[in-house]
FIFIRO-574647 format. One record per residue (C-alpha): x, y, z. Coordinates in nm, 3 decimals, always signed. Last residue first. Layout:
BEGIN
NODE       c1       c2       c3
NODE        X        Y        Z
...
END
This chain:
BEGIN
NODE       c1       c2       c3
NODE   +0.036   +1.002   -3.940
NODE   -0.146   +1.078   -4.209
NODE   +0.055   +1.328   -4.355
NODE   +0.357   +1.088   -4.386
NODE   +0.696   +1.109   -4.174
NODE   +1.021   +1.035   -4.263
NODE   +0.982   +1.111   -4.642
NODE   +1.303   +1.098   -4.821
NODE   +1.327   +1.353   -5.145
NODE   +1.606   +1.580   -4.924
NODE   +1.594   +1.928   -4.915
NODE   +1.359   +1.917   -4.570
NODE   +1.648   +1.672   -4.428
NODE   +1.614   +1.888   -4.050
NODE   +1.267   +1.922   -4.107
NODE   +1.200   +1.528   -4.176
NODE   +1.384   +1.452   -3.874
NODE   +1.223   +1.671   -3.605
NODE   +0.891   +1.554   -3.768
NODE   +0.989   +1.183   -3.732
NODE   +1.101   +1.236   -3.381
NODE   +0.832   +1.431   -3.303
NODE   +0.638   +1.069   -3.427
NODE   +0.859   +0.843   -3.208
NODE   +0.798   +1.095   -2.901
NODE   +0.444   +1.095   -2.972
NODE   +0.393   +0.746   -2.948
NODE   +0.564   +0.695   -2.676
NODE   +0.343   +0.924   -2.438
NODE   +0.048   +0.743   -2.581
NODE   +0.212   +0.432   -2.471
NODE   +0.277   +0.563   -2.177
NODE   -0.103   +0.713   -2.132
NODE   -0.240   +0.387   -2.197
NODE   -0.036   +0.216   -1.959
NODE   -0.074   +0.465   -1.696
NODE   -0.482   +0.440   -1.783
NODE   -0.474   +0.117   -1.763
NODE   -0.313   +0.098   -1.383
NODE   -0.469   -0.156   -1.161
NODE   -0.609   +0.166   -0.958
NODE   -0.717   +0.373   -1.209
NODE   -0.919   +0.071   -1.387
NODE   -1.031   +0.026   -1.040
NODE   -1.155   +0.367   -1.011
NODE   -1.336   +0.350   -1.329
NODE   -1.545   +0.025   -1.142
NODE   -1.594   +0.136   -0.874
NODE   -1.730   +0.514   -0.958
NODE   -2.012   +0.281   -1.237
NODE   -2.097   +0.035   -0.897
NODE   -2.167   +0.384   -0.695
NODE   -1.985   +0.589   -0.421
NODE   -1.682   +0.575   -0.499
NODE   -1.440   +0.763   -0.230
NODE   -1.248   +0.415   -0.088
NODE   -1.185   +0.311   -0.491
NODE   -1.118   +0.685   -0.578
NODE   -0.828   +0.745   -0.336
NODE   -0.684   +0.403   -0.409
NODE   -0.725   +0.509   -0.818
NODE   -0.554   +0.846   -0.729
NODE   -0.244   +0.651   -0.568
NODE   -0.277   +0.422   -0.891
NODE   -0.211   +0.749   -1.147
NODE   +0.053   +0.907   -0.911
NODE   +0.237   +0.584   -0.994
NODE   +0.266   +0.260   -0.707
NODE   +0.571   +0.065   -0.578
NODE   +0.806   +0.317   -0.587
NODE   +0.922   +0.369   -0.269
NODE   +0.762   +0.776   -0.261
NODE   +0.396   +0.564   -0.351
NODE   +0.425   +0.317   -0.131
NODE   +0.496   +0.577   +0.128
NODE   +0.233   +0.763   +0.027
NODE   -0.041   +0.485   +0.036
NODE   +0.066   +0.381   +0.383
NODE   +0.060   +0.755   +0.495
NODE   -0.327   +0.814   +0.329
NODE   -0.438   +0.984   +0.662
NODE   -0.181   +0.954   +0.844
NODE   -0.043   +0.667   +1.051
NODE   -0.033   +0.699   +1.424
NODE   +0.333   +0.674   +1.537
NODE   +0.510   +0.294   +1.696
NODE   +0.726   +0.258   +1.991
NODE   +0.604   +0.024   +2.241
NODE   +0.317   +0.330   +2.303
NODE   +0.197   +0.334   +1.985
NODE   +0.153   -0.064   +1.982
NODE   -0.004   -0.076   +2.303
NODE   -0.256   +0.226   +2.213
NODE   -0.322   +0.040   +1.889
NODE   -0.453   -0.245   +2.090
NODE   -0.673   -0.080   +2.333
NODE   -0.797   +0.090   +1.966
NODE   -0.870   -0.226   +1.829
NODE   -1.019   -0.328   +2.181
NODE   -1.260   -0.066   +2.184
NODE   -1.359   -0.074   +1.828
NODE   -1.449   -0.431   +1.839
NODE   -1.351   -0.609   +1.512
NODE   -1.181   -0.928   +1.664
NODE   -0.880   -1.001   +1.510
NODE   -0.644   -0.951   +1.249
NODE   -0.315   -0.765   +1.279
NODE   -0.142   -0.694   +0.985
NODE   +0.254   -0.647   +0.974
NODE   +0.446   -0.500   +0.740
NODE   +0.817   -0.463   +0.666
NODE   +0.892   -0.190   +0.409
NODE   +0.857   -0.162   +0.038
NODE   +0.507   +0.001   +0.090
NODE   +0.276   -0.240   -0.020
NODE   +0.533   -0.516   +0.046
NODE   +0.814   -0.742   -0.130
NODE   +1.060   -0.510   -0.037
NODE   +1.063   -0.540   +0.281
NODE   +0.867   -0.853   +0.380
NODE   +0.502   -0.924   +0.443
NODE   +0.341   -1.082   +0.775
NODE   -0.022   -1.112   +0.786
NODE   -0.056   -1.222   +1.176
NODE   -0.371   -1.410   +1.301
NODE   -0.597   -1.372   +1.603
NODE   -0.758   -1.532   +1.930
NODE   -0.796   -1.292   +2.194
NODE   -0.559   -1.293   +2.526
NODE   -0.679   -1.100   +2.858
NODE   -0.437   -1.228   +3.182
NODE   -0.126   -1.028   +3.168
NODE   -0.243   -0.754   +2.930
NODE   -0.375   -0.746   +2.560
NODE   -0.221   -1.054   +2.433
NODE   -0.341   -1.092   +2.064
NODE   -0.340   -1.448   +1.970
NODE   -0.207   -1.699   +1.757
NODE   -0.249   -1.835   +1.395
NODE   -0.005   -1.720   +1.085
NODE   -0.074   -1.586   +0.767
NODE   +0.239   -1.546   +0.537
NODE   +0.348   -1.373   +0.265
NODE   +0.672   -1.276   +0.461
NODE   +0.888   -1.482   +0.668
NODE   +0.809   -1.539   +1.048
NODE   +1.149   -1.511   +1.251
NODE   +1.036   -1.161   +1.436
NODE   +0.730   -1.309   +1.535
NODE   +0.830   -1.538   +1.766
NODE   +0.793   -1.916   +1.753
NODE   +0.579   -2.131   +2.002
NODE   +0.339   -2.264   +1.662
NODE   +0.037   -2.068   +1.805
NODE   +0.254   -1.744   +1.740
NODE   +0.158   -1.483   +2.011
NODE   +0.131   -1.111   +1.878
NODE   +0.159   -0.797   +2.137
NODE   +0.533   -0.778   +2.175
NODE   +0.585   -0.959   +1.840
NODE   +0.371   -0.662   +1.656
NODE   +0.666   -0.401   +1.735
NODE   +0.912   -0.600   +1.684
NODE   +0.777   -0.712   +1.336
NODE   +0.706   -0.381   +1.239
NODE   +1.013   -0.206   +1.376
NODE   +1.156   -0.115   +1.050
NODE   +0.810   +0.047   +0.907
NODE   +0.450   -0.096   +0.829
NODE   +0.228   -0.124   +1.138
NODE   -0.175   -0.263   +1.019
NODE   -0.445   -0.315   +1.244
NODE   -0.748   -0.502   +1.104
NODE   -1.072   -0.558   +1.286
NODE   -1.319   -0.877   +1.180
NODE   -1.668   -0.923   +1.250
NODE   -1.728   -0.590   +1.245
NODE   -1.825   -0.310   +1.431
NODE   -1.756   +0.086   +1.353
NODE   -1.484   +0.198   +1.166
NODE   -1.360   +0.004   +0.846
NODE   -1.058   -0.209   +0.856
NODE   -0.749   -0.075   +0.821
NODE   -0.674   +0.058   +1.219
NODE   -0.309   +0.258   +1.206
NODE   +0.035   +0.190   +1.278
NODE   +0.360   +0.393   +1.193
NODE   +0.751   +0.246   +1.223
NODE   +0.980   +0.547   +1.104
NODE   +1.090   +0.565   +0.802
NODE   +0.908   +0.810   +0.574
NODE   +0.929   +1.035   +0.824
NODE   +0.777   +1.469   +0.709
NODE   +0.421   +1.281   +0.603
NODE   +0.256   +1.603   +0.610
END
């Protein structure tokens, strides 16, 4: 599982079934290469110059003569989810023509995310602890308002902060203890009962 970590992958984000929106993400090197070949910039510019943290207008060209009205979410390695380049697709959110659509895009070049790839490989880059990868996990699993809401208190990371300071904490007080047996024949008190 999730043996290349840098490779260009692609999966549907939004929700199966219809909607009124679909959402195809690629996040790897070939991201914006990848999504240029598919993605038409109303503004005449390609893809591949768009900065990141941007939404830009155009349309999704499906073959010579079938074009759908869309938008490109463009973020830049390493300002991105996953630390790599990423591209969302936006558009209509007919299953058919999302997965016409990732077909293109997996045969120019891209793989078929895993299960939970884009949330690994943010998680191997850095960008998210083991504690926020559960609260993802828990925030797509929850089932009721009271599972939300923990799982977003996973996922925005208070219970990593609570646990590092925790974590601190004890280190400063073994510290303490460590210090107080070592001067045990001294009359200096490094750490109180209390504490």
């Amino acid at each position: 599982m999730f043996e290349y970590l840098d490779d260009t992958i692609a999966a549907v984000s939004s929700p199966a079934g219809i909607g009124l929106r679909g959402i195809i993400r690629l996040s790897g090197p070939e991201a914006f290469s990848l999504a240029g070949q598919v993605f038409i910039c109303d503004n005449g510019k390609s893809l591949l110059e768009a900065p990141g943290h941007r939404c830009i207008a155009g349309r999704i060209k499906l073959d010579t003569c079938v074009t759908l009205p869309a938008e490109a979410y463009t973020f830049r390695t390493p300002a991105s989810y996953t630390s790599q380049d990423i591209v969302e697709l936006h558009l209509i959110g007919s299953p058919p023509i999302l997965a016409m659509l990732l077909e293109k895009l997996t045969a120019g070049g891209a793989r078929l995310a895993e299960p939970g790839e884009f949330t690994a490989r943010a998680y191997f880059s850095g960008k998210l602890d083991l504690t926020r990868v559960e609260g993802v996990a828990a925030v797509i699993n929850a089932r009721n308002d009271t599972q939300l809401r923990a799982a977003e208190a996973l996922l925005h990371g208070r219970l990593s902060k609570r646990s590092i300071a925790l974590r601190d904490r004890l280190a400063d007080l073994l510290a303490l203890i460590e210090a107080q047996i070592d001067f045990a024949e001294e009359p200096i008190e490094f750490v109180s009962q209390e504490q």
